[in-house]
Backbone as JSON, one array per atom type, in Angstrom:
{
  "sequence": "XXXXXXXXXXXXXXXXXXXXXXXXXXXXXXXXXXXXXXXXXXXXXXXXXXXXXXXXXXXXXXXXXXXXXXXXXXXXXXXXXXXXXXXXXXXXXXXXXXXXXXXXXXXXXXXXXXXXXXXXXXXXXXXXXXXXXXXXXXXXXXXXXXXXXXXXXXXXXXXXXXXXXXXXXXXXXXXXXXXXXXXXXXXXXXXXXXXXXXXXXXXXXXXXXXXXXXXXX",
  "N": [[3.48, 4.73, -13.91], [2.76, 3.3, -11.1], [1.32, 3.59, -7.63], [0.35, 2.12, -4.51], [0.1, 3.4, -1.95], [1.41, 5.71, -0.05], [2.72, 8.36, 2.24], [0.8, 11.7, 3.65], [1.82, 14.79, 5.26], [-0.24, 14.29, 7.05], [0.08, 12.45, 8.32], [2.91, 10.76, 9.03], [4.5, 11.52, 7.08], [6.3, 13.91, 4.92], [5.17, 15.78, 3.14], [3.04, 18.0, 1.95], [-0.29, 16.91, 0.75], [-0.59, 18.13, -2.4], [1.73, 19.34, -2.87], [3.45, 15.86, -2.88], [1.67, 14.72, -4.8], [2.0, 16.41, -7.21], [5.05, 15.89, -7.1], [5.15, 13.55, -7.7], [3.62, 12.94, -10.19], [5.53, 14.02, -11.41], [7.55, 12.57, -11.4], [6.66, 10.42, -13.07], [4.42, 8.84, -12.43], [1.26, 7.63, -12.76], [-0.79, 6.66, -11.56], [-1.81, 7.13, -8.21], [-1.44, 6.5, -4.45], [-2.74, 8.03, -1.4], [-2.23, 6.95, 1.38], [-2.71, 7.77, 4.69], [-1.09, 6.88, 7.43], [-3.48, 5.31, 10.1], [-5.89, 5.0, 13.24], [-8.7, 4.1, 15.49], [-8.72, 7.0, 16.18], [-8.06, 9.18, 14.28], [-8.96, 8.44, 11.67], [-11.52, 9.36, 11.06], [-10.82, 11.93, 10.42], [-8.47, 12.57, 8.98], [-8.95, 10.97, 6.65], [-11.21, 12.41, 5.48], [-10.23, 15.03, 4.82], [-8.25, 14.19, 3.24], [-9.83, 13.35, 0.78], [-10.62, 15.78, 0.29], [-9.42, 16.94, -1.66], [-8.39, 15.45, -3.98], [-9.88, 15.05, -6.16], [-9.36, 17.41, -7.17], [-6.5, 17.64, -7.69], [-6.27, 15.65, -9.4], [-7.93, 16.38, -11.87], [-6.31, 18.78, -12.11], [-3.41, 18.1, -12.89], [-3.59, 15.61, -13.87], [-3.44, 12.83, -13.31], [-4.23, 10.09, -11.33], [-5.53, 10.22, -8.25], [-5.61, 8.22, -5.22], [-7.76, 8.3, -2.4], [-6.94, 6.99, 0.43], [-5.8, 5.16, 3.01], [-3.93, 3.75, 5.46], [-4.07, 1.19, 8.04], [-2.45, 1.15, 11.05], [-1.12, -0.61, 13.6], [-3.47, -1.29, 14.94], [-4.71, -2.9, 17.02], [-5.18, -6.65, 16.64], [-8.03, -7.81, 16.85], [-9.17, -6.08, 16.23], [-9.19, -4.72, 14.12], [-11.01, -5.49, 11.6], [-12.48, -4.38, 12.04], [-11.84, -1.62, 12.06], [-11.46, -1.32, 9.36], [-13.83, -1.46, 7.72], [-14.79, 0.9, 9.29], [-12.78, 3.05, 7.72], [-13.49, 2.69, 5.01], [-16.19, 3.49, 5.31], [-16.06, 6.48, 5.55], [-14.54, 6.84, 3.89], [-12.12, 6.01, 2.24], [-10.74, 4.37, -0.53], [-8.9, 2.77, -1.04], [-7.67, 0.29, 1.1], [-5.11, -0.33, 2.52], [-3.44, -2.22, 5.3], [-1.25, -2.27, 7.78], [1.21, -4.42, 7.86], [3.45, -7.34, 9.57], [5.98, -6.43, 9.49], [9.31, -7.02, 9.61], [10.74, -4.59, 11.09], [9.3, -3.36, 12.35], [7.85, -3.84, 15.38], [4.61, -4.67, 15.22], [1.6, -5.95, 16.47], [1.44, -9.78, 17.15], [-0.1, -11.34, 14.69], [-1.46, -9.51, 12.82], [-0.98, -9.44, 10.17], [-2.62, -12.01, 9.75], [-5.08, -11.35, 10.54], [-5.1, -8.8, 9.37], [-5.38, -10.13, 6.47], [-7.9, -11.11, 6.71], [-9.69, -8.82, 7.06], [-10.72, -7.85, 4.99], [-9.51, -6.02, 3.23], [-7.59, -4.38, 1.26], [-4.77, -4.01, 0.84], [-2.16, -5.71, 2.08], [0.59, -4.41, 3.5], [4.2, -4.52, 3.49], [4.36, -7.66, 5.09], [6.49, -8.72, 5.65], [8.28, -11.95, 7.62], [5.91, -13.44, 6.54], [3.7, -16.06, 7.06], [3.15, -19.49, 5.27], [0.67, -20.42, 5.03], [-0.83, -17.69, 5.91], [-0.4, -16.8, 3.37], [-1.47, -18.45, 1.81], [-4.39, -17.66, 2.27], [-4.38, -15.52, 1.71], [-4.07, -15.16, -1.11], [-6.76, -17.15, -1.29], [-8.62, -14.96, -0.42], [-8.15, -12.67, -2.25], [-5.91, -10.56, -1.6], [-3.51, -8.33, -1.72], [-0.2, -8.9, -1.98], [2.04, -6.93, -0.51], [5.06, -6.24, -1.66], [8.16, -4.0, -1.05], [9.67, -0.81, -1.33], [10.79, 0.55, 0.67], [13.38, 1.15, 2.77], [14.72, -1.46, 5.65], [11.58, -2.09, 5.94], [11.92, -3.9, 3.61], [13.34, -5.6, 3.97], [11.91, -8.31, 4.5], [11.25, -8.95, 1.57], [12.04, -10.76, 0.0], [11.86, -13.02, 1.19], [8.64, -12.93, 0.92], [8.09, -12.61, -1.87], [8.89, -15.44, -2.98], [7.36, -16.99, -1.4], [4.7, -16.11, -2.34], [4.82, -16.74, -4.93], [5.26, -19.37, -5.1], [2.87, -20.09, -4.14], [0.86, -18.69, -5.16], [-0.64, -16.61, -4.84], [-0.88, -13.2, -5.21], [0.89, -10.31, -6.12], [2.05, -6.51, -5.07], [4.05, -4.09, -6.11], [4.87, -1.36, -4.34], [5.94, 2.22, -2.39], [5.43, 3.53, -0.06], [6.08, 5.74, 0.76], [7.9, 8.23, 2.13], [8.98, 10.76, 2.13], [9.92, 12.82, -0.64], [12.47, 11.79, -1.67], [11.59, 8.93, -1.55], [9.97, 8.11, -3.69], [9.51, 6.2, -6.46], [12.19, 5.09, -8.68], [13.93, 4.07, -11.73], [16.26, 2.98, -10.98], [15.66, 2.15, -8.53], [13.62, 0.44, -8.15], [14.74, -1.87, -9.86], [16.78, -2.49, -8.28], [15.31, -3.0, -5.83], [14.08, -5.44, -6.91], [15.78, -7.04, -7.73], [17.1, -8.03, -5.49], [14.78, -9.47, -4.37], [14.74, -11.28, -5.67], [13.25, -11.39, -8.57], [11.9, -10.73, -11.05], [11.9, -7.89, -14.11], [9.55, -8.71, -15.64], [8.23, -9.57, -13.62], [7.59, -7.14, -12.19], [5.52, -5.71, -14.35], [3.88, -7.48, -14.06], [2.89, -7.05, -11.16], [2.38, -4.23, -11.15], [0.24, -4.24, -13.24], [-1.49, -6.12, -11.41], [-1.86, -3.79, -9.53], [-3.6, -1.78, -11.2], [-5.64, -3.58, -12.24], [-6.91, -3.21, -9.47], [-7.53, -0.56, -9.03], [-8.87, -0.32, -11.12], [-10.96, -2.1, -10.58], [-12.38, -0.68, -8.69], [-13.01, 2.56, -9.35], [-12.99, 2.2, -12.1], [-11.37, 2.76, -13.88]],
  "CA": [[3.66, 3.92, -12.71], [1.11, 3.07, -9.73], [2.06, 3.56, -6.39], [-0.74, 2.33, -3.72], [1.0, 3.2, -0.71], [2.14, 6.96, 0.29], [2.17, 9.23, 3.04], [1.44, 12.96, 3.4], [1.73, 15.38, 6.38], [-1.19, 13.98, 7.7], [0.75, 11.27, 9.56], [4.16, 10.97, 9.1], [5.16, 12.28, 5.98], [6.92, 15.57, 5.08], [5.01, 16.83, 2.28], [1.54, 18.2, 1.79], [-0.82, 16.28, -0.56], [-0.45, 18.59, -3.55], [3.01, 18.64, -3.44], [3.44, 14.71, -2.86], [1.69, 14.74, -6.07], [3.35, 17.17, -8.69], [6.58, 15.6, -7.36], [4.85, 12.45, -8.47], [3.79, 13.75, -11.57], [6.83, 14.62, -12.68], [8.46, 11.59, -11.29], [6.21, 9.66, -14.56], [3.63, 8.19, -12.1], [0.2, 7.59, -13.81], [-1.7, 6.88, -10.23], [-1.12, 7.83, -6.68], [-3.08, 6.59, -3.29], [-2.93, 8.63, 0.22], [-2.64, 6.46, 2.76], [-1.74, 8.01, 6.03], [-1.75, 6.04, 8.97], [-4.57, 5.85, 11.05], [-6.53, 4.29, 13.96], [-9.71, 4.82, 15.19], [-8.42, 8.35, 16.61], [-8.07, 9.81, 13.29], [-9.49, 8.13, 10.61], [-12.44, 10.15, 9.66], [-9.96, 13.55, 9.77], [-7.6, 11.92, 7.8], [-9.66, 10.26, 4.98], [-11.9, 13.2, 5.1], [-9.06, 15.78, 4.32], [-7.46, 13.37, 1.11], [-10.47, 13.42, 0.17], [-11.15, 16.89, -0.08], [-8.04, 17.15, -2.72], [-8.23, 14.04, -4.52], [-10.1, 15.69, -7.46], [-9.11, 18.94, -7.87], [-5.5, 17.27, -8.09], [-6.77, 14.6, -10.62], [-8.17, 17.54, -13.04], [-4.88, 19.3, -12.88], [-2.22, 16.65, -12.8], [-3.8, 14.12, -14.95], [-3.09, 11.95, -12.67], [-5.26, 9.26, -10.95], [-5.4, 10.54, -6.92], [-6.85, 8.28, -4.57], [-8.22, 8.57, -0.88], [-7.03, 5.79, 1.41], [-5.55, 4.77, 4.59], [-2.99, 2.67, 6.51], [-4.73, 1.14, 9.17], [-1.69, 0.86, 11.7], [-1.03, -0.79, 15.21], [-4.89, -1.32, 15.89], [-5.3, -4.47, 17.89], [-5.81, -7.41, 15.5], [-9.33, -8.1, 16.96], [-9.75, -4.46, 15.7], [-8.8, -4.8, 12.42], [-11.84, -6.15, 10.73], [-13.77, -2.84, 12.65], [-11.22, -0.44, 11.15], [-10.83, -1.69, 8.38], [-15.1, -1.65, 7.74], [-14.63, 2.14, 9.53], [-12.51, 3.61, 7.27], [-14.21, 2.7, 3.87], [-17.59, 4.34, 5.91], [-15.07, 7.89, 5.35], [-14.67, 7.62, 2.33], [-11.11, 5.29, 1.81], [-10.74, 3.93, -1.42], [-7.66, 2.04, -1.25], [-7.49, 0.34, 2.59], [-3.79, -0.6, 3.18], [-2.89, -2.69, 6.5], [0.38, -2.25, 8.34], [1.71, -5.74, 8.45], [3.89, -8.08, 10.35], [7.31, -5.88, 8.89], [10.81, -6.57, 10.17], [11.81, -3.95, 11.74], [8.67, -2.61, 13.55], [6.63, -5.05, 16.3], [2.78, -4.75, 15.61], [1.0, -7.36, 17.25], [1.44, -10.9, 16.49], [-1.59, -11.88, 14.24], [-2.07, -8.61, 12.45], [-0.95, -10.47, 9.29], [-4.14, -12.51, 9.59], [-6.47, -10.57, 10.89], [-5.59, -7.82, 8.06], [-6.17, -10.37, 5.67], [-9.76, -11.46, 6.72], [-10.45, -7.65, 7.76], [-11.36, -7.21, 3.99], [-8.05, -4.56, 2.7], [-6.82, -4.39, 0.13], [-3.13, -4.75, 0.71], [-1.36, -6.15, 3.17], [1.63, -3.76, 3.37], [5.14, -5.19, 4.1], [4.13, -8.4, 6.07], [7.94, -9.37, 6.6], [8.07, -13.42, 7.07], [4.39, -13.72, 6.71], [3.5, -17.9, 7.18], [2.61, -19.86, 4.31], [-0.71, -20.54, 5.65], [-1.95, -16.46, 5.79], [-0.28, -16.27, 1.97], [-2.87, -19.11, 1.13], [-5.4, -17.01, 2.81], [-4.37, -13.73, 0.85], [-5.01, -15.93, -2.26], [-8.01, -16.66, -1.29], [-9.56, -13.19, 0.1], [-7.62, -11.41, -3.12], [-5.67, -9.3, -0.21], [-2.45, -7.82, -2.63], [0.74, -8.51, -1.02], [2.84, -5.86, -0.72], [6.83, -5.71, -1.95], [8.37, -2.51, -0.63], [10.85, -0.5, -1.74], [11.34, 1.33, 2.11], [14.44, 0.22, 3.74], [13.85, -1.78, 6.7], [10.52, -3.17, 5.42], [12.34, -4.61, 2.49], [13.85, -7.18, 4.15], [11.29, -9.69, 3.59], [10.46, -9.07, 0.2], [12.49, -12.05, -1.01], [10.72, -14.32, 1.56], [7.13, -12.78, 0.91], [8.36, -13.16, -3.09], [9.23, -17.13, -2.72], [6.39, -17.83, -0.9], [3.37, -15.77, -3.44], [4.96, -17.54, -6.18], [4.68, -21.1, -4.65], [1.54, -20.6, -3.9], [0.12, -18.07, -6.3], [-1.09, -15.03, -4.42], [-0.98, -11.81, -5.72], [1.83, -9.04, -5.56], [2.1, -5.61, -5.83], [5.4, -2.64, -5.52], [4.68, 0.15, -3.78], [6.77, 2.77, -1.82], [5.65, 3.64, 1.71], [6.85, 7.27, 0.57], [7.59, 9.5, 3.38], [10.09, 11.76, 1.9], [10.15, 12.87, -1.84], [13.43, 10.83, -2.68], [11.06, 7.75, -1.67], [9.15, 7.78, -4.77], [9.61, 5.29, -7.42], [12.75, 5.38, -9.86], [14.19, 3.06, -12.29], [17.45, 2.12, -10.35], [14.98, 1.42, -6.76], [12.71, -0.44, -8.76], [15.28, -2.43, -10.17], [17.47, -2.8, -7.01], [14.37, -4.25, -5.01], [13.94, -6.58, -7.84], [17.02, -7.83, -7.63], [16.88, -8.15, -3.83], [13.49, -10.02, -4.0], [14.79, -12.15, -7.17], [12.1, -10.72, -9.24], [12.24, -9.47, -12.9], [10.99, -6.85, -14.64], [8.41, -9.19, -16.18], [7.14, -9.77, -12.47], [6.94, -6.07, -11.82], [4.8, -5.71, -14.74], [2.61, -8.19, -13.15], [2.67, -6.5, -10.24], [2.23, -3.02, -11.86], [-1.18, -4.53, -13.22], [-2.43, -6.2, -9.96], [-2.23, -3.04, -8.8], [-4.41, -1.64, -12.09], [-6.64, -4.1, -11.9], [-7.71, -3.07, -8.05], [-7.97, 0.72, -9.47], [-10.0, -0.38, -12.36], [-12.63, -2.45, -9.86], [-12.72, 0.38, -7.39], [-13.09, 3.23, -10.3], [-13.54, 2.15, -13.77], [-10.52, 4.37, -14.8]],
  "C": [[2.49, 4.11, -11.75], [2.1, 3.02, -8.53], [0.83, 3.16, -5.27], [-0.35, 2.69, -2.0], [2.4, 4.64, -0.54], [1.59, 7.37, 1.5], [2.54, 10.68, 3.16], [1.85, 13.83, 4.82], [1.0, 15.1, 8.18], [-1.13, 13.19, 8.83], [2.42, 11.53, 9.63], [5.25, 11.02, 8.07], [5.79, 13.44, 5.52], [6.18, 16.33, 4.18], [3.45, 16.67, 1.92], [1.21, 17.17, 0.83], [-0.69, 16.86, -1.88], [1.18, 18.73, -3.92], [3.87, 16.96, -3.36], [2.65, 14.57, -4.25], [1.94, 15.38, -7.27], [4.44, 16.27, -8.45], [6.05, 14.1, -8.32], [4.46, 12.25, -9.64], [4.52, 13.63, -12.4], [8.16, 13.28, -12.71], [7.97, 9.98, -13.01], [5.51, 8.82, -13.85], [1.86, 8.69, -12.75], [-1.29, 7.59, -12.48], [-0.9, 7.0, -8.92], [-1.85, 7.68, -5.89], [-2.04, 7.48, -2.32], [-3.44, 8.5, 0.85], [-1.92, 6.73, 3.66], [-1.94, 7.14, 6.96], [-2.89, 6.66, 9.7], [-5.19, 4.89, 11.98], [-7.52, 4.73, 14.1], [-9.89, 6.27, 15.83], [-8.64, 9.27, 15.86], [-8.13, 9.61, 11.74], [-10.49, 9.18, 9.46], [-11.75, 11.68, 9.86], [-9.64, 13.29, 9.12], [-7.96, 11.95, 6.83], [-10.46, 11.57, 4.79], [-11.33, 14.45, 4.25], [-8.54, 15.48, 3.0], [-8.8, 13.94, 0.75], [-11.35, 15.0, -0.32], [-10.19, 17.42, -1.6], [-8.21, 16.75, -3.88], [-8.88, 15.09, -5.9], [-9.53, 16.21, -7.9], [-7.23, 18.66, -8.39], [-5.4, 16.23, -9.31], [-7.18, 15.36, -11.89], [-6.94, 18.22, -12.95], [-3.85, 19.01, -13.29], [-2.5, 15.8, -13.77], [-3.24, 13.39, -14.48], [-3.68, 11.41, -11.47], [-4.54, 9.48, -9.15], [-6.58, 9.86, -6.29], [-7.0, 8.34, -3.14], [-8.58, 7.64, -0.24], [-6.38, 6.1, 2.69], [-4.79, 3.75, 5.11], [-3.26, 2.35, 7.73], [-3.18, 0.52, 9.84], [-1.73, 0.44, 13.38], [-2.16, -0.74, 15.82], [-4.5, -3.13, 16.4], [-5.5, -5.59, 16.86], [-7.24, -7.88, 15.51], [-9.79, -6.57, 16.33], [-9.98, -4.22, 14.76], [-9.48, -4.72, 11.28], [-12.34, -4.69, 10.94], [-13.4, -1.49, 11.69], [-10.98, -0.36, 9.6], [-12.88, -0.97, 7.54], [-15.34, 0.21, 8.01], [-14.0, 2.93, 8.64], [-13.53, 3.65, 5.85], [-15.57, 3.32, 4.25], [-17.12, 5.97, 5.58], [-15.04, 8.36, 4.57], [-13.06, 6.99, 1.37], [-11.51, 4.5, 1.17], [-9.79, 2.78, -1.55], [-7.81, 1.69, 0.73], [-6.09, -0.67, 2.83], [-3.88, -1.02, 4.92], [-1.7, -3.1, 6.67], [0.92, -3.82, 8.78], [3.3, -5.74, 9.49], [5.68, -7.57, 9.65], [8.58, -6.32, 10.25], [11.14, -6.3, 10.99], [10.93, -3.35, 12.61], [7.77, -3.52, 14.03], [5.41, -4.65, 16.25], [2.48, -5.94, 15.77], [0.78, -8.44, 16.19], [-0.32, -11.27, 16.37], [-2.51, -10.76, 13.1], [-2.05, -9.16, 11.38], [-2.34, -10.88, 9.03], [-4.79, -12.09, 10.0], [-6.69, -9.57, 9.84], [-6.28, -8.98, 6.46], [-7.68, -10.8, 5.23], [-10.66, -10.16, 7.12], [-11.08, -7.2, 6.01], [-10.47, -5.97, 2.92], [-8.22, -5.28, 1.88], [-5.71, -4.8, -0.55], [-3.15, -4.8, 1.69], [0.72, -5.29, 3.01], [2.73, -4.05, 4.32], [5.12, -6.56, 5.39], [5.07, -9.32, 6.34], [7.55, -11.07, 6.36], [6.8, -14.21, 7.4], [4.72, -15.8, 6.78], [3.26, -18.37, 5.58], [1.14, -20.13, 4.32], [-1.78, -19.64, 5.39], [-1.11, -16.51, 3.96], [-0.8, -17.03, 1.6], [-3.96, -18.65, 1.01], [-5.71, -15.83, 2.13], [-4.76, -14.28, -0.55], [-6.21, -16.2, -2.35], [-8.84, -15.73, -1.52], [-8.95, -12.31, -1.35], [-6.76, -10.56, -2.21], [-4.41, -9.72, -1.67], [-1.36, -8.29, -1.46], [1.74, -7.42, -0.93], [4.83, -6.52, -0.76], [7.11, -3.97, -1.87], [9.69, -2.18, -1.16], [11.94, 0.47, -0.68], [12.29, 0.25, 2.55], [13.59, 0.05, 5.04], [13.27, -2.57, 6.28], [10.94, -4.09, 4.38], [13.14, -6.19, 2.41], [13.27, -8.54, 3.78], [10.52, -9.81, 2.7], [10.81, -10.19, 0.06], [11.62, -13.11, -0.22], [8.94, -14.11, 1.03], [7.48, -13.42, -0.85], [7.85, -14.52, -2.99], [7.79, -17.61, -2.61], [4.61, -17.31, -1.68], [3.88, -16.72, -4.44], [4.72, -18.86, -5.88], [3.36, -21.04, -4.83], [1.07, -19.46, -4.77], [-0.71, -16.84, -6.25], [-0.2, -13.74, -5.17], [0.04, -10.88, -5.25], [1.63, -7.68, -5.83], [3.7, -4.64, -5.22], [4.91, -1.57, -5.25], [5.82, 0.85, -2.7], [7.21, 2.83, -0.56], [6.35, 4.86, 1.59], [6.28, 8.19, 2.03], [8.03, 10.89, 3.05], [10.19, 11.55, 0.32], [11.06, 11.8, -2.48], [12.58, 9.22, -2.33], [10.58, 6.97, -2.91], [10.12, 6.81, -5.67], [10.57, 6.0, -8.29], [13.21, 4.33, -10.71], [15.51, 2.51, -11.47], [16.81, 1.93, -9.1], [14.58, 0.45, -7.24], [13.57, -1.56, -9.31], [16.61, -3.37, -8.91], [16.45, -3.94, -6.38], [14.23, -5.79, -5.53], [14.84, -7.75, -8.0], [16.98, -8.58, -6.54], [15.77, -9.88, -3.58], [13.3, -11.26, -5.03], [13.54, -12.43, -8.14], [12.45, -10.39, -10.54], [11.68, -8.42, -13.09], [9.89, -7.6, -15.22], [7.65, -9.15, -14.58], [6.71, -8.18, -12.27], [6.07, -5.72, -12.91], [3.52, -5.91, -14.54], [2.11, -7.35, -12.1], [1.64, -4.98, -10.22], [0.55, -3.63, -12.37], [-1.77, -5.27, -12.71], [-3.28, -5.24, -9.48], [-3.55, -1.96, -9.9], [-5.52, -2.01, -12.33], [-7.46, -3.46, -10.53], [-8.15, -1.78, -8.42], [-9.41, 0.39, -9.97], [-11.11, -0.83, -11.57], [-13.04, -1.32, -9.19], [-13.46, 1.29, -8.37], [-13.31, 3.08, -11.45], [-12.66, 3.21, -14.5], [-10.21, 3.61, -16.16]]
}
């Protein structure tokens, strides 16, 4: 399994980076990013820190660790800056905190993350049809979540990639060990989001594909 979309201590997660990955490990995940939230307060600690790990957990684990970032609650005129700032760090994977549900970041982050250049667009709730033309365009991943809360508008984000043909991927938003990926979440969401297991496949190598350009794994 691929997960692009965790967090460790660093922000608001409970569990160091080395144990956030054994548990993942053992949970039968194959890659693993660490993206903590960040603005431009604590970006280059953050990314600088994963990235001190990221190997030495990749040679013991056998398991693909990479060193990103959740750019959260910046300004949407900001977006493009932080977004441009973090990958200067050393973030591999650049996750943006969308337009979710249940928590108010500023109207427009949606589109501004997708022209800021990310990667994913993480949980963007009842994004428009308009920016999911736009994420087609730019390649921006959409994110399906498996965090309560954010999950609410999988089924609309669903609906509306498939109309129009943008890109998905499943990821966690792990804060807390029982977050991680199992076969009855993964299958729940799916349900939820009226999805199959053939789509998470898809999904599952979206997110493979973006590895493979980044890395060449």
């Amino acid at each position: 399994m691929i997960d692009l979309h965790t967090h460790t201590f660093f922000s608001d997660g409970d569990l160091i980076p080395s144990e956030l990955v054994c548990r993942a490990k053992n949970a039968g995940y194959k890659t693993i990013a660490l993206t903590d939230h960040c603005d431009f307060s604590n970006m280059d600690f953050v990314i600088r820190r994963i990235k001190r790990i990221t190997d030495g957990l990749h040679r013991y684990y056998k398991i693909n660790v990479i060193a990103g970032c959740e750019i959260t609650y910046v300004p949407p005129g900001l977006i493009s800056k932080a977004v441009k700032q973090a990958r200067a760090f050393g973030a591999k994977i650049v996750v943006v905190h969308g337009e979710s549900p249940v928590e108010p970041v500023p109207k427009g982050t949606n589109n501004a993350a997708i022209l800021s250049g990310c990667d994913i667009l993480a949980h963007p709730g009842y994004i428009t049809e308009k920016d999911v033309q736009l994420a087609k365009k730019n390649n921006v991943l959409l994110e399906i979540t498996t965090r309560n809360g954010h999950r609410k508008g999988n089924l609309h984000i669903a609906e509306l990639a498939k109309k129009i043909g943008a890109k998905l991927v499943m990821n966690t938003d792990t804060h807390e060990p029982e977050d991680l990926f199992n076969k009855k979440k993964i299958k729940n969401v799916l349900k939820e989001a009226n999805l199959t297991e053939k789509d998470f496949n898809q999904m599952q190598l979206n997110s493979k594909k973006l590895i493979t350009k980044i890395f060449n794994f």
